[in-house]
N, C-alpha and C positions, 0 to 999 in steps of 0.2 A: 482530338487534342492529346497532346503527350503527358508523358508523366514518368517519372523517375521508379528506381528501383527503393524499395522503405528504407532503405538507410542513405536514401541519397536527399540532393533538396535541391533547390532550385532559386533565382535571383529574382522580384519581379524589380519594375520600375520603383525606384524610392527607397531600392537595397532592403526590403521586408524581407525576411527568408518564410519560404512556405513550402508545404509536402504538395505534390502534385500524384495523381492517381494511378498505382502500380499496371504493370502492364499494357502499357498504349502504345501507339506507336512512334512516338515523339522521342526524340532523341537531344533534349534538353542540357544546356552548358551555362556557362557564366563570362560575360565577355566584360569588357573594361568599365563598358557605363552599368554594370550591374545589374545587363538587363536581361528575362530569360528570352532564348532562343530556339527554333526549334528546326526540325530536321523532319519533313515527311515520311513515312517508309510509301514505298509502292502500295496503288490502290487504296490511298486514305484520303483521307480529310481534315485539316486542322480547322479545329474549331474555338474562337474564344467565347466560350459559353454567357448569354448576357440572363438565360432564365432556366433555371433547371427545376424540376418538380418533382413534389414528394410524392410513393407510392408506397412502402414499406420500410421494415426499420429489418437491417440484419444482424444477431445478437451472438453475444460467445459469451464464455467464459472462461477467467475471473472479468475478461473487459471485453470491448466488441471488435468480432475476428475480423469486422472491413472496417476500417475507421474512417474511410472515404465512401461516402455514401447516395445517393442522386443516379435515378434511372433515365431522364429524357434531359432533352437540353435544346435552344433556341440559340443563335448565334448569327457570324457571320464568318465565311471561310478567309483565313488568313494566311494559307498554304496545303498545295495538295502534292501528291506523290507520283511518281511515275505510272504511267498509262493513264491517268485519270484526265476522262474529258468533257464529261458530263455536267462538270463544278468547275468555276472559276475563282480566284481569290475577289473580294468582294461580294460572295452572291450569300442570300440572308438563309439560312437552312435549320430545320426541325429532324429532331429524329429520338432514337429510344436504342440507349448501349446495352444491349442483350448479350444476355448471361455473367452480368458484373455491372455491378456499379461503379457509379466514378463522376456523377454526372455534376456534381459539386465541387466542383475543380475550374482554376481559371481558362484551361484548354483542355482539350478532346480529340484524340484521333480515331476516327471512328472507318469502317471498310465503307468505302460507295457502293458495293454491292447490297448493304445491308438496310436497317429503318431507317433510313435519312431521305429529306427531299426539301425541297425548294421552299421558303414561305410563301401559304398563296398570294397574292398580288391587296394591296389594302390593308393585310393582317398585321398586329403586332406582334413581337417574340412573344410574349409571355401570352398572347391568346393562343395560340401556336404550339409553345413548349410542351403541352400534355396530351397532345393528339395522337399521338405513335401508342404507346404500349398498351393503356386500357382498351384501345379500341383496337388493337391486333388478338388480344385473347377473345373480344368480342365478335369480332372476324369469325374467328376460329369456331366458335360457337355456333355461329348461322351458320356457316359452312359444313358441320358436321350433321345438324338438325334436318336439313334441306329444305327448310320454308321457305315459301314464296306467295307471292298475293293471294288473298283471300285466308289466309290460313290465321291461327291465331295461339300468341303466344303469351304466358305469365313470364316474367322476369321479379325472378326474388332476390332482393339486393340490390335494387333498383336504383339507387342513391350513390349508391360509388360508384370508382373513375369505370369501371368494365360497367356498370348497369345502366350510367348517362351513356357512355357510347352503345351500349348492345339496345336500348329502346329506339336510337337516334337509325341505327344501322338496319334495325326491322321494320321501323317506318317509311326507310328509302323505298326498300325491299315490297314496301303495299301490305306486310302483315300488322295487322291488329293485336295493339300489342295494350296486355294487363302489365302495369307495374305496382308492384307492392314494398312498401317500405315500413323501415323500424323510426318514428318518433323523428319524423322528418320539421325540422322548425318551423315555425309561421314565418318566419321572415324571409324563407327563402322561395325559390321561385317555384311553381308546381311543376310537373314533370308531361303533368298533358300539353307543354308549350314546347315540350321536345318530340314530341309525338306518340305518348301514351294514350291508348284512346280512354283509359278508367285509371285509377291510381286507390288503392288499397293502401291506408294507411295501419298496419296494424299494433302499431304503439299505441292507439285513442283504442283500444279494446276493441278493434277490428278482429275478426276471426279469419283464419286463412279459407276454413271451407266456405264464408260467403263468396267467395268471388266464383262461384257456380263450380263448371268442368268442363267436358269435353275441350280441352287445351289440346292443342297435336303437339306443344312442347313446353317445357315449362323446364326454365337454367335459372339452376342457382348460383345468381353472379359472385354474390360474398362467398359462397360454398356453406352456408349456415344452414341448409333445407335439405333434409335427405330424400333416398326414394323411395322411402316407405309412406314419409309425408306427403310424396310429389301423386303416386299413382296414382289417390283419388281424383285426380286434378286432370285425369289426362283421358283424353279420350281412346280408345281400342286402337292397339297399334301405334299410339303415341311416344315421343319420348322424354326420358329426364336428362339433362345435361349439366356436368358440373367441372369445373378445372378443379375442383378439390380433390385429393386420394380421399376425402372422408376416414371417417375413425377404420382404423386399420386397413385402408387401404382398399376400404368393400367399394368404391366406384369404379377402382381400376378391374377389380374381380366380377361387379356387374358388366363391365363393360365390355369385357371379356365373351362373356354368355348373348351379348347382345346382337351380333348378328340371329343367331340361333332363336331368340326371342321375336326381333323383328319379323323375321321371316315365317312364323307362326304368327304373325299379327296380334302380338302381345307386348303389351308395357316393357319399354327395355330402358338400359344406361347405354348414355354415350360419351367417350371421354374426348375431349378437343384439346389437340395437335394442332398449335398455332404456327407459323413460317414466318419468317422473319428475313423480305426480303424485297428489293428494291421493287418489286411489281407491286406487294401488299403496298409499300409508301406510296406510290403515283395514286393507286388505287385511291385511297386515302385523301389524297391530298385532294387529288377530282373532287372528293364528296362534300370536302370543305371550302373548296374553291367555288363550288355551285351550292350552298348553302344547305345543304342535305345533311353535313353531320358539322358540327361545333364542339367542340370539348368545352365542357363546362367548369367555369374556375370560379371554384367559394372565396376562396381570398389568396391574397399576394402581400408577403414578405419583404424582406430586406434581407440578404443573407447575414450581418450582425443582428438578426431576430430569428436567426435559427432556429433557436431552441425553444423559440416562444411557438414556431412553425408545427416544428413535431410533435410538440406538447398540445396543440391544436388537433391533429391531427390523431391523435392516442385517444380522442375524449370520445371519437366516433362520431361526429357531430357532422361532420364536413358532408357536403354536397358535392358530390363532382370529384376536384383534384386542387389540391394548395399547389401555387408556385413560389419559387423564393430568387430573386433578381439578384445576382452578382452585382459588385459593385462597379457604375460607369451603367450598367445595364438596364434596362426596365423601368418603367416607372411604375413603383407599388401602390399598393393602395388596398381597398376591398371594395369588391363589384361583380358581377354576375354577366357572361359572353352571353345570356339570354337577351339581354335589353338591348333591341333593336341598334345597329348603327353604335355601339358601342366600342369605337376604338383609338385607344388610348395611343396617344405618341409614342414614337421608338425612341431609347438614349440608348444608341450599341456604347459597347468601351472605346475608349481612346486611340486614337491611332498609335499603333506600335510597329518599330522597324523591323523587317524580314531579313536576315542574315542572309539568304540565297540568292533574295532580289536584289537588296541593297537600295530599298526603296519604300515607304510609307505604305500602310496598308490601311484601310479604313475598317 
């Protein structure tokens, strides 16, 4: 979906003016009914976002240097760009806008070559909206580890959006997987129901060194566990894996030295190099279509509850991933994608006219 340049703006239905999200490909005007318009560039997707979902906050100063902000999004395609033939206008799509945000915007032009794909068949948007980015660094994670059945892994940080998908994704995989979490609540759901085979809670005065050793890898999803902490944990030749640089940047510097380590059969670092690219979404989308991986959603918003969303999400509390429903979009509420047969009705937005078709779009 498109969006304007920051000093420009844009018309929706009902004459509201609103900023739309700089650099997209949407090429956005104001015509007589006031209403905005859009313009595919080649090789895109227009999207009118019905559930977008929080992952991080990006800060500046004296104010914040993206003031549009929202990583992944759920929708339905209301215009696509030359060559593109993979997506049709109508069809329902998920995905995750890499290397910017913007996802909190009423449209989205996002590339088809990139994290976008199909909703699977049954799914709601907003079960759907958080499935691309946590579980593309968790990708990246087992893919650099090189586990596979039988093998067994810790995941520290177990609880957020990358450590519900990296347990979900190592359980497809057949590895045995420890997750350990900081002051996980009673009321939420346990994590052995995503396929933890043990769950280490170490907020109740758990110690990390109970949970034994010999681990052939042990990632630290949050990046809060270094590898001085991890070694013990790992068995000869094992590794530690983290998407963090850690303090001064020593994961990038271990990981450096780590072929050289591995290859002596000694404890190394490994850094994961995520892709971000239409084969990881199919991939993806397979896992959730056949019931293998779920993204897991603590609760769902109303986007006029914004700020009640992030302020949620700042306490550290969250399980999983918060979604927040554009208006027309979603139906919010708070509920857990664990409980069996769980799926909540779609409201996409309203039908708006397409300037190119000259025809209603759903």
């Amino acid at each position: 979906m498109g969006a304007c340049s920051d000093s420009e703006a844009v018309w929706r239905p009902g004459g509201r003016r609103f900023r739309r999200c700089p650099r997209a490909g949407c090429r956005p005007g104001r015509d007589r009914g006031a209403r905005a318009r859009h313009h595919c560039e080649p090789h895109r997707l227009c999207v009118p976002v019905g559930a977008p979902w929080i992952n991080r906050l990006v800060w500046g100063s004296p104010r914040p240097r993206v003031q549009l902000l929202g990583s992944e999004y759920a929708g339905v395609v209301v215009d696509v760009g030359e060559g593109v033939e993979s997506y049709a206008v109508g069809d329902a799509v998920f995905g995750f806008i890499d290397g910017r945000p913007g996802a909190h915007a009423e449209l989205v032009a996002v590339p088809v070559d990139g994290l976008v794909a199909p909703v699977p068949e049954g799914w709601d948007p907003a079960d759907a909206a958080p499935g691309m980015e946590g579980a593309h660094y968790a990708h990246a994670c087992l893919r650099v580890t090189k586990v596979g059945p039988g093998d067994r892994v810790l995941v520290h940080g177990a609880t957020g959006a990358i450590g519900t998908a990296l347990v979900q994704l190592l359980h497809a995989e057949g590895v045995e997987v420890t997750a350990v979490c900081d002051q996980r609540p009673p009321d939420r759901p346990d994590l052995t129901e995503i396929g933890a085979a043990r769950v280490v809670n170490v907020g109740d005065g758990a110690r990390l060194d109970s949970v034994g050793g010999d681990y052939n890898a042990v990632i630290a999803a949050s990046g809060h566990l270094s590898f001085a902490a991890a070694r013990p944990l790992l068995r000869p030749g094992g590794s530690y894996v983290s998407n963090d640089m850690g303090r001064g940047g020593q994961n990038l510097l271990l990981a450096a030295v780590g072929p050289v380590a591995r290859a002596l059969d000694r404890h190394h670092a490994l850094f994961p190099l995520p892709r971000a690219d239409a084969a990881l979404a199919a991939h993806l989308r397979r896992l959730m279509g056949r019931g293998a991986y779920r993204p897991v959603v603590d609760r769902v918003f109303d986007f006029g509850d914004l700020r009640e969303a992030y302020a949620y999400v700042d306490t550290g509390r969250k399980i999983g991933n918060v979604v927040v429903t554009m208006p027309g979009g979603a139906r919010s509420g708070r509920w857990s994608p664990l409980a069996p047969g769980r799926q909540p009705s779609a409201e996409h937005p309203r039908a708006r006219p397409c300037h190119r078709h000259g025809r209603r779009l759903p």
